[in-house]
FIDO-611471 format. One record per residue (C-alpha): x, y, z; residue number from 1; residue in three letters. Coordinates in pm, 1 decimal. Each point is the difference from the previous one (the first is absolute). Example, Ala and Ser with C-alpha at 12.3 -4.5 7.8 and 13.67 -1.06 7.14 Angstrom:
- 1230.0,-450.0,780.0,1,ala
- 137.0,344.0,-66.0,2,ser
END
This chain:
- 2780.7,3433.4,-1648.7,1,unk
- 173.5,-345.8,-97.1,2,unk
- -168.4,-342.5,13.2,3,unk
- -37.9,-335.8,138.7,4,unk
- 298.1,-115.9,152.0,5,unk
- 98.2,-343.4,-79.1,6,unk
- -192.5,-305.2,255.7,7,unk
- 255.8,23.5,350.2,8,unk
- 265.9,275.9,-159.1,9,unk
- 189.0,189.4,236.6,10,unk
- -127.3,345.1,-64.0,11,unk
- 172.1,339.9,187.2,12,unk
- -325.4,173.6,-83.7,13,unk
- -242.8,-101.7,-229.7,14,unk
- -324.4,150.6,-81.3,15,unk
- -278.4,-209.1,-184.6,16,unk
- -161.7,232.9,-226.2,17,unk
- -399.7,-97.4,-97.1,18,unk
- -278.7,166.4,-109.3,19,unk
- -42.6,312.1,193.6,20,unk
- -391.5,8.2,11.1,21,unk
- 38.2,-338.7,201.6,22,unk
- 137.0,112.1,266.7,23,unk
- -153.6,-90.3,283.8,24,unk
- -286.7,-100.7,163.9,25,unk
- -271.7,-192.9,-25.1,26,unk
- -324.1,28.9,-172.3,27,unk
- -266.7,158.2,279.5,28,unk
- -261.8,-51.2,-256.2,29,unk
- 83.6,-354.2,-64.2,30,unk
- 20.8,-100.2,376.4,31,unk
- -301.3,-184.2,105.1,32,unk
- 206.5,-297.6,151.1,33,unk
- 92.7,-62.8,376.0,34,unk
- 171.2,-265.0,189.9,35,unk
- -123.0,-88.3,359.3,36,unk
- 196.6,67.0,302.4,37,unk
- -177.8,-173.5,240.3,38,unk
- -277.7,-291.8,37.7,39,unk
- -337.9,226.7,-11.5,40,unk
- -173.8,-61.4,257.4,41,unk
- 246.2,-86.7,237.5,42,unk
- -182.8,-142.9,270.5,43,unk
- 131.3,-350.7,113.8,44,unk
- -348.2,-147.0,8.5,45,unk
- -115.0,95.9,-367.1,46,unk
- 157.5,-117.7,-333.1,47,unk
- 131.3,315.4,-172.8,48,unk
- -181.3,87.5,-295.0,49,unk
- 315.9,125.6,-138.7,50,unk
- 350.1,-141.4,54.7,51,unk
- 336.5,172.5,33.5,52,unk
- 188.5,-1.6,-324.0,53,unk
- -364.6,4.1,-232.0,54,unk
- -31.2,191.2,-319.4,55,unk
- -238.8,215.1,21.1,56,unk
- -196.4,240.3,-266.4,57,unk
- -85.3,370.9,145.2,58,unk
- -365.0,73.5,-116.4,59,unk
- -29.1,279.9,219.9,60,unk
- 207.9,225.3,277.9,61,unk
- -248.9,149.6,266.2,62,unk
- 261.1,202.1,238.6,63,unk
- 153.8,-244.6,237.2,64,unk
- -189.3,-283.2,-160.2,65,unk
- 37.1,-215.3,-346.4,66,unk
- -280.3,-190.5,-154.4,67,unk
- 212.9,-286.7,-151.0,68,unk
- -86.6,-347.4,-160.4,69,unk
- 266.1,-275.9,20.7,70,unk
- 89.0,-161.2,-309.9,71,unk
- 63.2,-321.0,193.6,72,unk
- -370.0,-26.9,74.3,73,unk
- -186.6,255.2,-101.6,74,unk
- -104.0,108.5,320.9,75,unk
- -58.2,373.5,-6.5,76,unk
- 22.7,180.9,360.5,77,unk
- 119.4,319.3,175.3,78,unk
- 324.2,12.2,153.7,79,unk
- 226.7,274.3,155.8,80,unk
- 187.6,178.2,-203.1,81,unk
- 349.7,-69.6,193.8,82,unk
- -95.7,-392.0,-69.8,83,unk
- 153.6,9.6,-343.4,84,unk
- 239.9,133.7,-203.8,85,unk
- -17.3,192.4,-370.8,86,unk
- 215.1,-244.2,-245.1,87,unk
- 134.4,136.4,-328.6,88,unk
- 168.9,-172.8,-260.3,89,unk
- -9.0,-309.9,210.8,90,unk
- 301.6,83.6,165.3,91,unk
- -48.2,366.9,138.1,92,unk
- -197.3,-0.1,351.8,93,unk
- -133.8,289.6,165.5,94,unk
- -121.9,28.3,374.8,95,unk
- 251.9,-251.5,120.9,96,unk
- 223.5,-23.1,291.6,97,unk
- 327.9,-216.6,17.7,98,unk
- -109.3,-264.5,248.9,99,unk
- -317.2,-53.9,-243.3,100,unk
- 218.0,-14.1,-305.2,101,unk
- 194.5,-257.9,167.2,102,unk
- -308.3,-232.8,107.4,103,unk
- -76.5,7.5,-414.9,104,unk
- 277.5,-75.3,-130.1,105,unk
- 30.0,-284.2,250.9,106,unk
- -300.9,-109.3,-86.7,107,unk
- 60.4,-412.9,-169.4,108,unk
- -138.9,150.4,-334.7,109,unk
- 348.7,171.9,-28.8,110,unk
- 348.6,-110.9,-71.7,111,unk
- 306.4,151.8,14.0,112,unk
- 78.9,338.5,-250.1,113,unk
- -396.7,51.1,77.5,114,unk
- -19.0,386.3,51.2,115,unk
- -201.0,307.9,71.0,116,unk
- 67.2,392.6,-59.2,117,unk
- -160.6,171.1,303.0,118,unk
- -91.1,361.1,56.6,119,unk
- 137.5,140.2,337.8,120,unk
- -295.2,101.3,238.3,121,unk
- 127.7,247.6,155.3,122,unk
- 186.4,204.6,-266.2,123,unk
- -217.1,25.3,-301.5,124,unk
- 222.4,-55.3,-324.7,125,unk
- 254.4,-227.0,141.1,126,unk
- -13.8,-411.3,-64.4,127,unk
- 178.5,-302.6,121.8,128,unk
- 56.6,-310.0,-210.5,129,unk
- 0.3,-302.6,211.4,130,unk
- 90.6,-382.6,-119.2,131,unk
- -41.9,-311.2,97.9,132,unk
- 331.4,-196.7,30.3,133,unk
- 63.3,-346.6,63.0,134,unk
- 292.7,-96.4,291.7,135,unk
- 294.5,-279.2,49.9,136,unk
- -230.5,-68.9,248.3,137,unk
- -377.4,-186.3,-13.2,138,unk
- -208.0,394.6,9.5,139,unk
- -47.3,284.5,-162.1,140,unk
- 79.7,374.9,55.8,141,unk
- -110.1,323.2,-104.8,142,unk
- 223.4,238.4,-166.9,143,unk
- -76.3,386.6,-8.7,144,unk
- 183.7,252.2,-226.9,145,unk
- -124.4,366.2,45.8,146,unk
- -53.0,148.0,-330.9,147,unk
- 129.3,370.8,-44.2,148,unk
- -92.8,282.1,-245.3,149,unk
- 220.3,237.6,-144.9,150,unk
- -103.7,389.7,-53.6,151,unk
- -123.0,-81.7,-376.2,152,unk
- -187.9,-310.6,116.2,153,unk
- 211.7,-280.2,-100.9,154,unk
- 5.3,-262.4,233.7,155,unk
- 294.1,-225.7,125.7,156,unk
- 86.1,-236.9,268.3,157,unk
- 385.9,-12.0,-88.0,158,unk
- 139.2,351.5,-101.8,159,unk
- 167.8,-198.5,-277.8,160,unk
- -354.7,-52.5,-178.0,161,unk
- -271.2,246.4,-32.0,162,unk
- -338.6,-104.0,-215.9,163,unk
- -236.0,269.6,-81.3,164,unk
- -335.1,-222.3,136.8,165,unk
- -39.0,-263.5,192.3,166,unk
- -91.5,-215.7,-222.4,167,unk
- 347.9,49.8,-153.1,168,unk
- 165.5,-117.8,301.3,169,unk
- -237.1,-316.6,0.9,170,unk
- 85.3,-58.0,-321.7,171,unk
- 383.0,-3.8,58.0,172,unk
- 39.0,-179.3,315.7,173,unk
- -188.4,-265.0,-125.4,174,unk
- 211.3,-61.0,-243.9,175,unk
- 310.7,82.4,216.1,176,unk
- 43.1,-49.5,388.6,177,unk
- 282.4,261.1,19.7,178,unk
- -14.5,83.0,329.8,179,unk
- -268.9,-153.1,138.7,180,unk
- -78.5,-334.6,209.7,181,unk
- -77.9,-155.4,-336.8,182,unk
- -186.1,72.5,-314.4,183,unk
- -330.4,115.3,2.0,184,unk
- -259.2,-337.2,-143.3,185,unk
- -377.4,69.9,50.0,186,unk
- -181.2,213.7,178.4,187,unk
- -161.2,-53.5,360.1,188,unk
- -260.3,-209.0,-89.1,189,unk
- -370.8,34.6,99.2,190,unk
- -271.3,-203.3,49.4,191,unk
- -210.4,-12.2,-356.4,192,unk
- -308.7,-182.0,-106.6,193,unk
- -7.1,-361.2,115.0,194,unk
- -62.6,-276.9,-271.5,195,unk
- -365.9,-94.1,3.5,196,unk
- 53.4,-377.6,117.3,197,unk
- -155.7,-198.9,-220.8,198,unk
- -235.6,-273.7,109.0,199,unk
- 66.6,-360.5,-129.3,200,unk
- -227.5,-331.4,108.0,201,unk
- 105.6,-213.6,234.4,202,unk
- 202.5,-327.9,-170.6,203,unk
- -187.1,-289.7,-37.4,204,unk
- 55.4,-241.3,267.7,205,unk
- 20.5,-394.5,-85.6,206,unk
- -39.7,-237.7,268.8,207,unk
- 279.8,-250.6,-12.4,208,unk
- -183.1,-364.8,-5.7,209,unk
- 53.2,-235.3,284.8,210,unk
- -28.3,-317.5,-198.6,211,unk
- 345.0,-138.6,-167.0,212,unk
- -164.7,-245.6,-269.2,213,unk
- 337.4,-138.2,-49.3,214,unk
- 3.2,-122.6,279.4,215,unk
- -359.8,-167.6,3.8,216,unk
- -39.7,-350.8,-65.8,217,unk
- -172.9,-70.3,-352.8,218,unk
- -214.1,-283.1,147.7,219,unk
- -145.1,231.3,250.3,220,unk
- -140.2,230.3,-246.2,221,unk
- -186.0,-324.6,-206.3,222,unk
- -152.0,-162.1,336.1,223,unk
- -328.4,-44.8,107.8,224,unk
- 29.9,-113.3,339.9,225,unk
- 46.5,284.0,231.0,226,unk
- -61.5,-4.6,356.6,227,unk
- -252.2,206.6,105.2,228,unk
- 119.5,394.6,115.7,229,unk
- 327.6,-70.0,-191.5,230,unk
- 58.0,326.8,-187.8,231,unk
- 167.0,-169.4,-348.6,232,unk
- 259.5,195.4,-203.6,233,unk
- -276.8,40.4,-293.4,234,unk
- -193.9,190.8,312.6,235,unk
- 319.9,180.8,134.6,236,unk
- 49.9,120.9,-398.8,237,unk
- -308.1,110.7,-43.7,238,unk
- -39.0,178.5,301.4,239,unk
- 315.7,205.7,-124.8,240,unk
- -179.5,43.0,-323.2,241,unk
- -266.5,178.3,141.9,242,unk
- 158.1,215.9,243.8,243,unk
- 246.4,87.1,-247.0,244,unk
- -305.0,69.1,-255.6,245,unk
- -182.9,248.9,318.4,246,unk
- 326.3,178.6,35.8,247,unk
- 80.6,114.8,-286.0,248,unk
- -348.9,27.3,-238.9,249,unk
- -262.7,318.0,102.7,250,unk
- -343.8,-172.2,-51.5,251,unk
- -228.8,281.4,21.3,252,unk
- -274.0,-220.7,-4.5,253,unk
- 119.0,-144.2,300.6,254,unk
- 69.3,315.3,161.9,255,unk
- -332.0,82.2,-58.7,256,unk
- -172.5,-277.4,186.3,257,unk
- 15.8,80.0,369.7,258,unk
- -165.0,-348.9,108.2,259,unk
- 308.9,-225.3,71.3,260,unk
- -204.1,-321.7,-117.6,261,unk
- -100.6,145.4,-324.3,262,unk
- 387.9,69.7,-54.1,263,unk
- 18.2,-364.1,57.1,264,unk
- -272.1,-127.7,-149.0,265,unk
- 169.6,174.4,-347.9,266,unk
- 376.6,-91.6,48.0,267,unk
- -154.0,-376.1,33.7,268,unk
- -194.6,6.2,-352.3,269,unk
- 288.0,155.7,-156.7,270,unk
- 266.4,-275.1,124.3,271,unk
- -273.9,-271.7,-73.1,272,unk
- 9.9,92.4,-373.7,273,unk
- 373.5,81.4,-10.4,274,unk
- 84.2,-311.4,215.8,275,unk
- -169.1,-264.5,-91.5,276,unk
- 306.9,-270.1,51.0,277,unk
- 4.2,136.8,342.4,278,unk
- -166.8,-237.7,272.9,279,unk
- -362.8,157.3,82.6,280,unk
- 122.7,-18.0,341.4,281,unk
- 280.8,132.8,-13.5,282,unk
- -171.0,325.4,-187.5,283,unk
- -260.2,-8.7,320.1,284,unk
- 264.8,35.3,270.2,285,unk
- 34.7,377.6,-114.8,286,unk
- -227.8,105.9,313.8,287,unk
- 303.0,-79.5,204.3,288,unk
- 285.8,196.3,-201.5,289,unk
- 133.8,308.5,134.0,290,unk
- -91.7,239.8,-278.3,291,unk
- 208.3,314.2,-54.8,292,unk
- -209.7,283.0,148.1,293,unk
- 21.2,202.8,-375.5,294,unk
- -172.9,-247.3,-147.4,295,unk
- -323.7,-66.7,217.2,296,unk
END
């Protein structure tokens, strides 16, 4: 029958030749995946259960109704059967009109050269292939090419090339644009499984001290004559100390003890033994810090 034609030749009339048990259609026993159509349920005032665009897996068809689980979420629900859409091959929709295959395509998931093969709904046996394209301008547009069939089932959009299967004709204009909009990229893409977000802890947070000990006098920090109330820079560094210590430590001890002066009673021995060049006093004015909540 010949074969296949050079990428963007000129051809009079060229017929790709292929395996002739592959000629068409898709798999019916293989089909268990849908795409939504609409949000389900589509009341204003509830949050749809299932979103237009969704993947969806077919567990079972009840007449007019489809038990179907999204594998988005997981949720499994019934919906109508005129919500979704059959999807073969990725790229092969069935139960589709024009004006829905538009709102997919232009859906942000898709770019242009995104495409779809369509079956006609009201003449059984027909299909439209309709791309994405992107314009001069700052949108994008929809471009439908009807699909014809010849007497011995070949298919063709140009009369100049005929493919024995659709898949064929995917296959060639997506390595050649010939007389289309522009080549054919990836199909219309639908919503999969979303990543599982992982959960991370929160950063550690460190206070940023207050207290420039450059620019402290050195003679402060060796006198003994204070007056009384005057908060000293040995005081203002400790009290950093410690609320930097509350902040970022998880005493469980501490945690335990709901009686406030027992907390305090504890944090005192424990700077008493580890601060023993600190001024008793100074140690004693802890009553009066402001304690990070975490930590009491």
């Amino acid at each position: 029958m010949g074969s296949r034609p050079s990428k963007c030749r000129h051809q009079s009339m060229t017929m790709i030749s292929s395996n002739p048990t592959n000629q068409l259609s898709p798999d019916i026993s293989k089909v268990m995946t849908v795409v939504a159509l609409y949000n389900y349920p589509s009341t204003s005032d509830t949050e749809p259960v299932i979103s237009v665009g969704e993947r969806l897996n077919v567990v079972s068809e009840e007449g007019d109704w489809w038990k179907v689980v999204s594998l988005a979420t997981g949720k499994e629900c019934h919906i109508p059967c005129n919500y979704a859409a059959k999807v073969y091959h990725r790229w092969l929709f069935e139960g589709i009109s024009r004006e829905k295959a538009e709102e997919l395509l232009l859906l942000p998931s898709n770019r242009s050269g995104a495409f779809m093969i369509r079956e006609s709904q009201t003449r059984k046996g027909s299909y439209s292939l309709s791309v994405r394209r992107s314009n001069n301008a700052s949108w994008d547009s929809i471009k439908h090419y009807r699909i014809h069939r010849l007497p011995n089932g070949w298919f063709y959009i140009s009369p100049r090339l005929t493919v024995p299967s659709l898949h064929d004709m995917v296959d060639y204009y997506s390595e050649c644009g010939e007389g289309l909009c522009c080549t054919l990229k990836e199909p219309c893409h639908i919503q999969g499984p979303r990543v599982a977000q992982q959960h991370h802890p929160d950063p550690i947070m460190v206070q940023n001290p207050q207290l420039n000990w450059n620019e402290v006098d050195s003679s402060v920090l060796i006198s003994d004559n204070k007056e009384s109330g005057e908060e000293s820079p040995v005081s203002m560094g400790l009290r950093e100390a410690i609320n930097s210590y509350l902040f970022m430590t998880e005493e469980m001890d501490l945690d335990k003890m709901s009686d406030k002066t027992s907390r305090l009673k504890t944090l005192q021995a424990r700077l008493q033994s580890s601060q023993r060049h600190v001024n008793l006093n100074t140690v004693g004015n802890l009553s009066h810090l402001n304690f990070n909540s975490a930590g009491l």
